[in-house]
C-alpha positions in Angstrom: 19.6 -11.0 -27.4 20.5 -9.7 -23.8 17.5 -8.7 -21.2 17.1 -5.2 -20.4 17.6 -6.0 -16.5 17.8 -9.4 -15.2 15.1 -10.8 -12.9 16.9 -10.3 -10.1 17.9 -6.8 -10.5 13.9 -6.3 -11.3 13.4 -8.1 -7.7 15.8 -5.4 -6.1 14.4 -2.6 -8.0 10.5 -3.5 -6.6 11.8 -4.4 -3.2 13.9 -0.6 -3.1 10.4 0.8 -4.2 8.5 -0.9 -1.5 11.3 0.1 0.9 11.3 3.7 -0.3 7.5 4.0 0.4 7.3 2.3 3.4 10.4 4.7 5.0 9.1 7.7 3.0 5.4 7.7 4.4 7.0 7.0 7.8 9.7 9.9 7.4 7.2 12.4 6.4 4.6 11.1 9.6 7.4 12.2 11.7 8.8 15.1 10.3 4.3 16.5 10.1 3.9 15.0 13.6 4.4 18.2 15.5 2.7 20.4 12.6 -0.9 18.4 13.4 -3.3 19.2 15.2 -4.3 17.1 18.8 -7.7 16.7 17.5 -6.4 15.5 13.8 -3.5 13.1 15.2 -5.3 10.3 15.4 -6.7 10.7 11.4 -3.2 11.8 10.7 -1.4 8.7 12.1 -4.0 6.0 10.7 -3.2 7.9 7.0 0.7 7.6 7.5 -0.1 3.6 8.6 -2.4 2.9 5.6 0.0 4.6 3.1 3.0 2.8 4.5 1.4 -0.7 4.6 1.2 -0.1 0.7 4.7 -0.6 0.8 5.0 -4.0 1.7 1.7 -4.6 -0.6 3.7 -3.8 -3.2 6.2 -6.2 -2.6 3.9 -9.1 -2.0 1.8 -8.1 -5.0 5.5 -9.0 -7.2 5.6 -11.9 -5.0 2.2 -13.1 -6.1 2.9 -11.9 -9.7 6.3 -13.2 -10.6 4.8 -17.1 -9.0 1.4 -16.2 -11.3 3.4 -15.7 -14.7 6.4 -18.4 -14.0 2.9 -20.6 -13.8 1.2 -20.0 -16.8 3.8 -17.9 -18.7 4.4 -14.4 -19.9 2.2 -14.3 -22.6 -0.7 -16.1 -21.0 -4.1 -14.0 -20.7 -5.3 -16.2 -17.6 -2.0 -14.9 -15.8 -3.0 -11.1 -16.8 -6.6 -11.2 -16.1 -5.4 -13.0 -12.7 -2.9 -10.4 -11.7 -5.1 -7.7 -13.1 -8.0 -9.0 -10.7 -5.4 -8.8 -7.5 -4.1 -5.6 -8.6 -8.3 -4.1 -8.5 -9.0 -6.2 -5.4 -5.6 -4.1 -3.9 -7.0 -1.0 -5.1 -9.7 -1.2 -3.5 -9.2 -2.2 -0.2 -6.7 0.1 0.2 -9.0 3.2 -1.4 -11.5 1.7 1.4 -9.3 1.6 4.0 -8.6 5.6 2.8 -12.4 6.2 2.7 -13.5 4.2 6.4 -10.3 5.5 8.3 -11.7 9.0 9.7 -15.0 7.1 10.3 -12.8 4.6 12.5 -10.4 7.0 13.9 -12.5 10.0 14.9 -14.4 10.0 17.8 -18.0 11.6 17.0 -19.2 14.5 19.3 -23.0 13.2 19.6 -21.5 9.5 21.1 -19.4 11.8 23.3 -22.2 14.1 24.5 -24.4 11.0 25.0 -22.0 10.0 27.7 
């Protein structure tokens, strides 16, 4: 029986992805840059970062998955409850990174007046 895609069209097909959202999030930063405001740039910038570091995530999450199932095999639950463990750890670092961004962007007006 012949495969769907081979493995290494499957390899070119994730690394296009993480390609594609990497130059996407970075396109669309500098196509908004002149639509934002002064006071928002800074928020606005560490956004388009965050969002286009999850392209090369994505790619070294396939990395880490593709080594994790040629280990233990395709059908192996230690290899899905392995990857599905990175894949939740991902999530949420990056929803953190989301979340603690304007707190580490945005300067507060009571530390400024303090000055």
């Amino acid at each position: 029986m012949k495969e769907l895609i081979t493995e290494e069209q499957a390899n070119q097909i994730v690394l296009a992805l993480s390609l594609l959202v990497f130059l996407a999030s970075a396109g669309f930063g500098l196509a908004w840059n002149s639509r934002i405001d002064k006071q928002k740039k800074k928020l606005f910038w560490a956004n388009v970062l965050i969002t286009a570091l999850v392209g090369p995530a994505i790619w070294a999450f396939w990395q880490v998955y593709n080594s994790i199932e040629n280990y233990y095999g395709l059908d192996s639950v230690k290899a899905l409850g392995i990857n599905f463990s990175i894949a939740a750890v991902l999530g949420v670092v990056f929803f953190t990174l989301f979340h603690l961004a304007p707190e580490w962007v945005v300067e507060k007006k009571s530390s400024k007046s303090r000055k």
